[in-house]
N, C-alpha and C positions, 0 to 999 in steps of 0.2 A: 405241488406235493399234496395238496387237500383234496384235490381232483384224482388225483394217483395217474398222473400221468406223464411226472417225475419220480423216481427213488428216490434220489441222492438230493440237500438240499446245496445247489449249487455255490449257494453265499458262506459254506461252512468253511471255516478256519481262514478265510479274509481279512486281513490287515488294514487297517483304513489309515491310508497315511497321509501326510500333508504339512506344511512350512508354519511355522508360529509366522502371526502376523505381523511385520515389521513393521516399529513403534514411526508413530505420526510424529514427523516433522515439525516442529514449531514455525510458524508462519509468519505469525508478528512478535513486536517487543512488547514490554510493559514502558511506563514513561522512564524509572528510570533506568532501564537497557538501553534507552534510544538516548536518553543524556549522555554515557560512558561512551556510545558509538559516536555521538554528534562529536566527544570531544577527543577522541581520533582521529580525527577529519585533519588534513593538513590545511587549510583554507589561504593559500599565498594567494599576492596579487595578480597572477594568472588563472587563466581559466584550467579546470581540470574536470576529472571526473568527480572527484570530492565533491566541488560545487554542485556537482547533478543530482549526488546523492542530497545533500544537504539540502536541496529545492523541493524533489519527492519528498522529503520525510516530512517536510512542513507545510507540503501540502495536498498530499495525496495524489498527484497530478499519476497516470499512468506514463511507463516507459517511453512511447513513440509519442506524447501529449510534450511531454518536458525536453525532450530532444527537437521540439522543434520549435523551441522559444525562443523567440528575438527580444533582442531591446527594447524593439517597439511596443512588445508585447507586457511591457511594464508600465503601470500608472503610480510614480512614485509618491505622486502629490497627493493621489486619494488612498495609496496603499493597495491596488487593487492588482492584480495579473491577471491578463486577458487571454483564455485558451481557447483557439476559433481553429485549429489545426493540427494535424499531426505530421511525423515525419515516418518516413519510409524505409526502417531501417531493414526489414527483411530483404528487400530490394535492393536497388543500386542507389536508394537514397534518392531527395528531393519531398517538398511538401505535398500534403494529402486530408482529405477531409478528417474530420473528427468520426470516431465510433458511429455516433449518432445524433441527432437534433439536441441532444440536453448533455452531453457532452462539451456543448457552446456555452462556455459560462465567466465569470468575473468571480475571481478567487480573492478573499480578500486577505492581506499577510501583514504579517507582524511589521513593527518596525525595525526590527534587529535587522530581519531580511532585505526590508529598503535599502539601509544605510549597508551592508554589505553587498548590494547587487546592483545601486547604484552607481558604487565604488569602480564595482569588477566591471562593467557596461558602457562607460563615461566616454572611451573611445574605439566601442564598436560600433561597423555598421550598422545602421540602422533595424536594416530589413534580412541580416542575414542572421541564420540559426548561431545560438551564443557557443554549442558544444559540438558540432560537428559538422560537414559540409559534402559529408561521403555515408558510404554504409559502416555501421555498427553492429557489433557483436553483442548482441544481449551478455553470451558468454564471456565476454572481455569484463563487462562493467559488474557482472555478479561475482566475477574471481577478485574483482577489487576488493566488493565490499566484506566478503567472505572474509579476505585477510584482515579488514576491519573488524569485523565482530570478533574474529580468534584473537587478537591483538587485545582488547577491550574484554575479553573474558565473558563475551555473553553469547546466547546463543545464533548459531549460523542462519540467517535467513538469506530471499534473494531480493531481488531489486524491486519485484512485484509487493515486495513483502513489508516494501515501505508504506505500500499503499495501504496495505490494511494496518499497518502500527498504526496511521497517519489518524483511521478512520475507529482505529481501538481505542486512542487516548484519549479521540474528542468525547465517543459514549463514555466511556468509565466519567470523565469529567462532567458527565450531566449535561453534552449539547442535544440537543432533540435528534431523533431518526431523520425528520424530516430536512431538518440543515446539513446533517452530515450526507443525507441522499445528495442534495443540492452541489454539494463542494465534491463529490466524488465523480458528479454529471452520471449517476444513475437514471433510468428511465425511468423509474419509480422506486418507492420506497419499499416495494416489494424484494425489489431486487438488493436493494441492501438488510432487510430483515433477512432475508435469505442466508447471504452471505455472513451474517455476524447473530449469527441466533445465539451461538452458544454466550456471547457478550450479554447478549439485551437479557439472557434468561440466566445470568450473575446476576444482571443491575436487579431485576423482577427479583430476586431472592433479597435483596438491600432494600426491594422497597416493601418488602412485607413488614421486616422490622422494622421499619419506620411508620409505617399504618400500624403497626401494633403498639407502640409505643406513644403514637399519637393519640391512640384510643383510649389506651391505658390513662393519660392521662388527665382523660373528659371525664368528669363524676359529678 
């Protein structure tokens, strides 16, 4: 039009339309979400999917990492779980390497968990996986826990979503980046800054007031 080599200006009486952005998901819990969930949990003396949930949440393990845990893969005396594998559940199932080199790691767990996985484990096989020996449906085990959180009255996450409570409760609780990289089998600590930025840049906002208050009180 500036050129005249339009009349008309084509963009006139154009509507611009478009969908309101649909509100973001909540992803993880807060700790106590994850208390009200943990005590929905049916936790009987058989194994279930309950127990699998209850193993992610305490320790961040990813989906195919905790599906493919054996007994053996438990050191009750030192408290530690040994995660050197994954399982194949997109497949037809059977064991498979881990993500990647630092994905190999010794998690180290509460005693609560000892004394209940000791319990559950005492006459399985040794060497075979403790929750399943076929393929899995990601979808199977997140419609479980779904019914859990509506049950529990908190908000809906999935099964990945344990990992990050796992890894939200330790920051808020003041463990280092660098541990929680370590317990997640991050390749670096990049890749957990990454992922939990909006966290670390709460804590950073706690620790102003704290350096302020600290300062405050030198004279």
């Amino acid at each position: 039009m500036d050129e005249g080599l339009i009349e008309r200006d084509p963009t006139r009486k154009v509507v611009i339309k478009g969908k309101q952005a649909a509100e973001k998901k909540q992803k993880y819990l807060n700790q106590y979400e994850l208390q009200r969930l943990i005590s929905d949990f049916n936790l009987t003396p058989d194994v279930s999917w309950d127990w699998l949930l209850l193993l992610m949440a305490k320790t961040g393990m990813r989906f195919s990492e905790a599906l493919a845990v054996t007994p053996n893969d438990f050191d009750f005396q030192h408290q530690m779980l040994i995660i050197n594998k994954t399982w194949d559940y997109k497949g037809e199932g059977g064991f498979l390497p881990t993500k990647n080199k630092s994905s190999v790691r010794k998690i180290q767990i509460d005693w609560q968990l000892v004394m209940q996985f000791s319990s559950l484990v005492k006459d399985m096989p040794a060497n075979d996986p403790i929750f399943t020996s076929k393929k899995v449906y990601n979808s199977t085990v997140n419609g479980i826990l779904e019914r859990h959180c509506k049950r529990a009255g908190i908000p809906v996450i999935t099964v990945h979503g344990l990992r990050h409570t796992h890894a939200s409760v330790l920051l808020f609780a003041g463990v280092s980046l660098a541990s929680v990289a370590k317990r997640l089998g991050h390749s670096s600590m990049t890749t957990t800054q990454k992922t939990y930025l909006h966290i670390i840049q709460e804590l950073e906002n706690q620790d102003v007031n704290i350096v302020m208050r600290s300062m405050a009180g030198i004279s």
